[in-house]
C-alpha positions as CSV (number, residue, x, y, z in Angstrom):
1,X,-6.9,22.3,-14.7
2,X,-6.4,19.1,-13.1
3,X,-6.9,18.0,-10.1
4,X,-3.7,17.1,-8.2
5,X,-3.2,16.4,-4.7
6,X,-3.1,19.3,-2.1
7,X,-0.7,18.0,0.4
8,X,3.1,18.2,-1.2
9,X,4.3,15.5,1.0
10,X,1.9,12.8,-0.6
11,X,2.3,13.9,-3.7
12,X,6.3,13.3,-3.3
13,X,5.9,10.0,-1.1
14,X,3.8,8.4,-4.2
15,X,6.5,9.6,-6.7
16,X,9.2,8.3,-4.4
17,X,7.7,4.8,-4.4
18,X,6.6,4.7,-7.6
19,X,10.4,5.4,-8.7
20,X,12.0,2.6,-6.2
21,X,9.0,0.2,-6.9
22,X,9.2,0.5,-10.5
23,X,13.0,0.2,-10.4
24,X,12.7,-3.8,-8.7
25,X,9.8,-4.6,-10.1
26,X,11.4,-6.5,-13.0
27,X,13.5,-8.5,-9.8
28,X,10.4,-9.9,-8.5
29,X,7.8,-11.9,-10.4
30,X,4.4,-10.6,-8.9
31,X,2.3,-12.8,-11.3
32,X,3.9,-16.3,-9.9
33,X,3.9,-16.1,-6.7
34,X,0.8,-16.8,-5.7
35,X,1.1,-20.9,-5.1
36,X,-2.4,-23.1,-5.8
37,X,-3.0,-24.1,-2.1
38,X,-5.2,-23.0,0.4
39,X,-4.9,-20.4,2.5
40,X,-4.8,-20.1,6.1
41,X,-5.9,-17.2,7.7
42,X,-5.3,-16.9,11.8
43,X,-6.2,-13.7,12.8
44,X,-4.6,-12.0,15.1
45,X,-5.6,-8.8,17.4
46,X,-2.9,-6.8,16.0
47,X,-5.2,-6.9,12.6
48,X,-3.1,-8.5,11.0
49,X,-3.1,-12.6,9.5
50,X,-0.2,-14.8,8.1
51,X,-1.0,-17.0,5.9
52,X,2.6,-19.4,4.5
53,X,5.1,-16.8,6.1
54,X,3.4,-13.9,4.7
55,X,1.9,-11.1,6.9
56,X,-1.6,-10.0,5.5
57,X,-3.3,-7.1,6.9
58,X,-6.8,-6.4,8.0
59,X,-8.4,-3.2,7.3
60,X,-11.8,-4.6,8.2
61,X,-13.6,-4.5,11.7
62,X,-15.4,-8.2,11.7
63,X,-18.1,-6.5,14.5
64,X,-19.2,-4.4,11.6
65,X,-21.9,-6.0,9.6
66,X,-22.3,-3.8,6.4
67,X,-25.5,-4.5,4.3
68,X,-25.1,-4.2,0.3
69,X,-27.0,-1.8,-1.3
70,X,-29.7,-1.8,-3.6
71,X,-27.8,-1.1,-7.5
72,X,-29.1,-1.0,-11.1
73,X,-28.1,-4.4,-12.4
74,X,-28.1,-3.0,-16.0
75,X,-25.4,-0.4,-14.9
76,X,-21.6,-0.6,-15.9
77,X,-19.3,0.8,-13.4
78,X,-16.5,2.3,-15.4
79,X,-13.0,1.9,-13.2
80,X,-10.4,4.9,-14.0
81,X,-6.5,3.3,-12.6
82,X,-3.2,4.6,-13.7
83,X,-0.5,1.9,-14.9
84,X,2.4,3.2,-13.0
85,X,2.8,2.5,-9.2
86,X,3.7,-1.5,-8.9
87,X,2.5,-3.5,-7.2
88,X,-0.6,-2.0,-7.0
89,X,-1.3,-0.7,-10.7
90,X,0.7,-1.6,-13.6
91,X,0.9,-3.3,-17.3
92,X,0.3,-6.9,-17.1
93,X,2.4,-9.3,-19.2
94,X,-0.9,-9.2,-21.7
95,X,-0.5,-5.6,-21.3
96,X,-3.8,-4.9,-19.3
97,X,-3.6,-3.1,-16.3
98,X,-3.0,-5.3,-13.3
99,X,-2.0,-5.1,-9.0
100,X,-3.4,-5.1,-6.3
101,X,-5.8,-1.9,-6.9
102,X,-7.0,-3.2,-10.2
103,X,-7.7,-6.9,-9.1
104,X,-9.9,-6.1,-5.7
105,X,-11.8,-3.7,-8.2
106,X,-12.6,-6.9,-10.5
107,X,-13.1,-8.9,-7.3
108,X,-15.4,-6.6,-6.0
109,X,-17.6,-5.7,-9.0
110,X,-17.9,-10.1,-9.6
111,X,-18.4,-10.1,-6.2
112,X,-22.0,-7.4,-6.8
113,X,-22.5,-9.1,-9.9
114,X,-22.0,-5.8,-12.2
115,X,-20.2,-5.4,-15.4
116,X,-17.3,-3.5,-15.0
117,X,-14.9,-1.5,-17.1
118,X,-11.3,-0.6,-16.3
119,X,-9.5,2.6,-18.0
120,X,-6.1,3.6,-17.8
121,X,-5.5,7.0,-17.7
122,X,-2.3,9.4,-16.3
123,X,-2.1,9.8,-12.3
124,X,-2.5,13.5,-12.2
125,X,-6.1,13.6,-14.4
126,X,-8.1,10.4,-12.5
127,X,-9.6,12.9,-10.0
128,X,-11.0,15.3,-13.0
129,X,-12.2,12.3,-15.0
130,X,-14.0,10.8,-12.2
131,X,-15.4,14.8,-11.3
132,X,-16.2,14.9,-15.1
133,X,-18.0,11.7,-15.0
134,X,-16.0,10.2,-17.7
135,X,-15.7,6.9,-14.9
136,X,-17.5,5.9,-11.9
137,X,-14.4,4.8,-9.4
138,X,-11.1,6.0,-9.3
139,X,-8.9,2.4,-8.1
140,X,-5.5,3.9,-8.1
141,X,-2.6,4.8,-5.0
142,X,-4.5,8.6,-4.0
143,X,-4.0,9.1,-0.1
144,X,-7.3,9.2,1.8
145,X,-6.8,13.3,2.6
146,X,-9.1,15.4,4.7
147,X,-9.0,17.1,1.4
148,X,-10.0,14.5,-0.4
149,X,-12.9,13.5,1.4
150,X,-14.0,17.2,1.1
151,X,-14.7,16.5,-2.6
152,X,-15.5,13.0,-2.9
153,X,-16.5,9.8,-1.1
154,X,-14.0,7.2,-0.2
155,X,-14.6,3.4,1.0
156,X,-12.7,2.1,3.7
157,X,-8.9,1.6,2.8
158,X,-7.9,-1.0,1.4
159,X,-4.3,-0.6,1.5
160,X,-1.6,1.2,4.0
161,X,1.5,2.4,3.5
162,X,3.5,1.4,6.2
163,X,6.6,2.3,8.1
164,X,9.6,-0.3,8.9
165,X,12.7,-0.9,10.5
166,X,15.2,-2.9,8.3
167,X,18.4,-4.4,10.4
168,X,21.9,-6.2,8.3
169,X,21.1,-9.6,9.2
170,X,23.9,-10.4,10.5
171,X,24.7,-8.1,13.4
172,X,21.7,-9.0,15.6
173,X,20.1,-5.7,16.7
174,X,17.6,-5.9,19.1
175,X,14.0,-5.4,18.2
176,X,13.5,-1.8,17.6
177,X,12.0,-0.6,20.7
178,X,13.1,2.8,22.3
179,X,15.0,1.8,25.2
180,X,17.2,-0.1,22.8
181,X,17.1,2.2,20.2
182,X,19.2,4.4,22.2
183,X,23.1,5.7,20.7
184,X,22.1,3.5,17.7
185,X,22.3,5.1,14.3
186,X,19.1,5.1,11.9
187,X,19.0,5.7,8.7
188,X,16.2,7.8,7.0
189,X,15.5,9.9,3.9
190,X,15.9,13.3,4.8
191,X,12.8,15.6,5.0
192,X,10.4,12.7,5.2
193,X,7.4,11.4,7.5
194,X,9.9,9.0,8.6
195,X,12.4,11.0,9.5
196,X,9.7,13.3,11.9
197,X,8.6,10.3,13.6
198,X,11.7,8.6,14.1
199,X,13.1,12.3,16.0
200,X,10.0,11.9,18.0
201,X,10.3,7.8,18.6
202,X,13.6,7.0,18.9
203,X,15.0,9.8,20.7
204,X,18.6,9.3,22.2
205,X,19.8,7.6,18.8
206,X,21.6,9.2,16.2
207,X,19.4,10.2,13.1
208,X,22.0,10.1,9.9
209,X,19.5,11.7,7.1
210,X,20.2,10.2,3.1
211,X,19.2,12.1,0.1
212,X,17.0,9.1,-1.0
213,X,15.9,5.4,-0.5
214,X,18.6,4.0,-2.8
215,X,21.2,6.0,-0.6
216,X,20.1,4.1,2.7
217,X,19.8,1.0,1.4
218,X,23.1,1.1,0.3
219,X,24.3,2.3,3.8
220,X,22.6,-0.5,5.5
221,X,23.9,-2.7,3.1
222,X,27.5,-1.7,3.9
223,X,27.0,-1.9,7.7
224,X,27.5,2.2,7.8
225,X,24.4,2.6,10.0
226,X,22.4,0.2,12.6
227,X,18.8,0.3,11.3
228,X,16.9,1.9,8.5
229,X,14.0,3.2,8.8
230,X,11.6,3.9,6.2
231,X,8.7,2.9,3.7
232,X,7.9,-0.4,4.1
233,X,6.7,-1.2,0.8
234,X,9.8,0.0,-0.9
235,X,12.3,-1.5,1.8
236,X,9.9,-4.8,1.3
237,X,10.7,-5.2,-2.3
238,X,14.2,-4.1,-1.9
239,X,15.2,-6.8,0.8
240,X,13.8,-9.6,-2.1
241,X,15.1,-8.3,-4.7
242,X,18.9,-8.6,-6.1
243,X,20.5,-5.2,-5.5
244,X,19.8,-6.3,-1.4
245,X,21.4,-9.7,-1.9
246,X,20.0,-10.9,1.1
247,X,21.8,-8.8,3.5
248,X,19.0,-7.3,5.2
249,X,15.4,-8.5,6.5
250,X,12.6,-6.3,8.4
251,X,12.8,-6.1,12.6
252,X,9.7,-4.9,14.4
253,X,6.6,-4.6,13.7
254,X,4.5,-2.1,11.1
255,X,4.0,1.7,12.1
256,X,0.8,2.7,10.3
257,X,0.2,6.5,12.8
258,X,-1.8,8.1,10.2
259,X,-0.8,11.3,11.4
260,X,2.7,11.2,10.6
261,X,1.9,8.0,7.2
262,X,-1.6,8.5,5.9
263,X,-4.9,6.8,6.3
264,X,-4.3,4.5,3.2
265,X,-5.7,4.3,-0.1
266,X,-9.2,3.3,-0.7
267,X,-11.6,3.3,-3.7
268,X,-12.9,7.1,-4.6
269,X,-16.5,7.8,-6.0
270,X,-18.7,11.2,-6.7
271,X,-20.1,12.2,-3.6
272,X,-24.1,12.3,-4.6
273,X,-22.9,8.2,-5.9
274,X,-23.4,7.0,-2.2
275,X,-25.2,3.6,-3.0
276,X,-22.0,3.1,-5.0
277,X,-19.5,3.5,-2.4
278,X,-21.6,1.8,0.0
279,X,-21.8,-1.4,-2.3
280,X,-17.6,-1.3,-3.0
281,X,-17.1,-1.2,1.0
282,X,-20.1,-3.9,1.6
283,X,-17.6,-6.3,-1.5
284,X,-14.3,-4.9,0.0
285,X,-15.0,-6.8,3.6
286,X,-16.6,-9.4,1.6
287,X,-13.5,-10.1,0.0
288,X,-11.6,-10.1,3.3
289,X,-13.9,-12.7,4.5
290,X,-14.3,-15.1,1.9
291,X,-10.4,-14.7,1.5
292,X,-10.2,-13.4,-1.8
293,X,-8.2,-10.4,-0.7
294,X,-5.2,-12.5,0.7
295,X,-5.4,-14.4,-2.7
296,X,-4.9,-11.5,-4.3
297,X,-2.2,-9.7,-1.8
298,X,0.0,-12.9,-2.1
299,X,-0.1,-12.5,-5.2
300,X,1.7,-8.9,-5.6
301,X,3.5,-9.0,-2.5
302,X,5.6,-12.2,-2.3
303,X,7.6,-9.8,0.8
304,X,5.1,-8.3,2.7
305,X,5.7,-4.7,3.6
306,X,3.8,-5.4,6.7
């Protein structure tokens, strides 16, 4: 049987995103962006950096000092990915598997000096391969679960999905705070996270539920509600792509509560392969130091959803 994700929400939030990502991805070109100057990281104590306009997140505590472990330098780690959630795993223009996932996992294995293999296989069997040993590391868009970590071992996350408030533009809204939120109407897809939390947050305003992302989009569009408010990463490549036409642009800040949107996603190893985890979360804030991972986020996310 294969393993699947236990909680129903994830497992429609990932299909969600995958559909609206896939569906602008061919708006965007994810493989130029990334320009061939330096970049500038100022931290911030939000956790987050900017580096040319771009917001770049920080999942990394700089107090922590991790030591790399001790690994077999004759070992291969073999990396299992799926090719079908943009901009974090998908077919390259060569037709290798490429994003944001599949890069760090390069990044991190040059950065231990191990050979490294990357596999594609479908979503819903990663977990069983990776229990069935046929790979090492699962690199792919699986929510960091209490469930999860009940049957394997999970590094640090590397990524967050976060919520966001999208405004028109043109009619000036005030930041999205809660005082000002009040006798507005927001937008959200019905029966989501987003919806829960934005009943709880913005109390006072009037909720108008959508059937889907596409359908709130299109309302914001048309000036038929205030504010939107709802995945960031698929309102991110929305706003730059060419269905938006630059109509609409994010207002506020990130919302990354993990109880109501996850803990993120993180690289996902055999329990009883400690060491290996250990060395991926040692190469991980590596890469966040030496900058490597805002190369590579600037790369896949010319918008940032943060």
């Amino acid at each position: 049987m294969c393993a699947k994700l236990r909680a129903r929400d994830d497992r429609l939030m990932l299909r969600d995103i995958v559909t609206l990502v896939a569906r602008f991805l061919p708006k965007i070109n994810p493989l130029g962006c990334l320009r061939a100057l330096p970049v500038l990281l100022l931290m911030s104590v939000s956790g987050l950096a900017r580096a040319e306009g771009v917001t770049i997140p920080n999942f990394w505590d700089p107090r922590a000092l991790l030591e790399r472990p001790d690994l077999p330098t004759n070992r291969t780690i073999r990396f299992l990915v799926d090719d079908d959630f943009p901009p974090l795993h998908f077919p390259g223009l060569d037709g290798n598997p490429t994003g944001l996932s599949v890069e760090l996992a390069r990044a991190a294995c040059e950065r231990l000096s191990l050979t490294c293999t990357v596999q594609v296989r479908r979503f819903d069997t990663l977990l069983d391969a990776l229990q069935e040993r046929q790979g090492d590391v699962v690199a792919a868009a699986i929510p960091i679960t209490t469930d999860l970590r009940s049957r394997f071992a999970v590094t640090a996350p590397y990524f967050k999905l976060p919520a966001r408030f999208a405004v028109r533009k043109d009619r000036n809204q005030p930041a999205p705070e809660a005082r000002a939120l009040q006798g507005k109407t927001i937008g959200v897809v019905g029966g989501t996270a987003h919806e829960a939390f934005a009943k709880a947050f913005a109390a006072g305003s009037n909720l108008k539920p959508f059937p889907d992302l596409a359908a709130a989009q299109a309302a914001l569009k048309a000036g038929e509600i205030d504010y939107l408010f709802a995945d960031g990463l698929g309102l991110a490549l929305w706003i730059g792509g060419e269905e938006a036409g630059g109509c609409c642009d994010f207002s506020g800040g990130p919302y990354l509560e993990s109880r109501f949107f996850g803990e993120g996603i993180g690289f996902v190893t055999r329990t009883e392969d400690e060491p290996l985890r250990r060395a991926l979360d040692f190469a991980l804030q590596q890469l966040w130091k030496e900058g490597k991972y805002a190369e590579l986020y600037l790369r896949f996310f010319p918008i940032s959803p943060f």
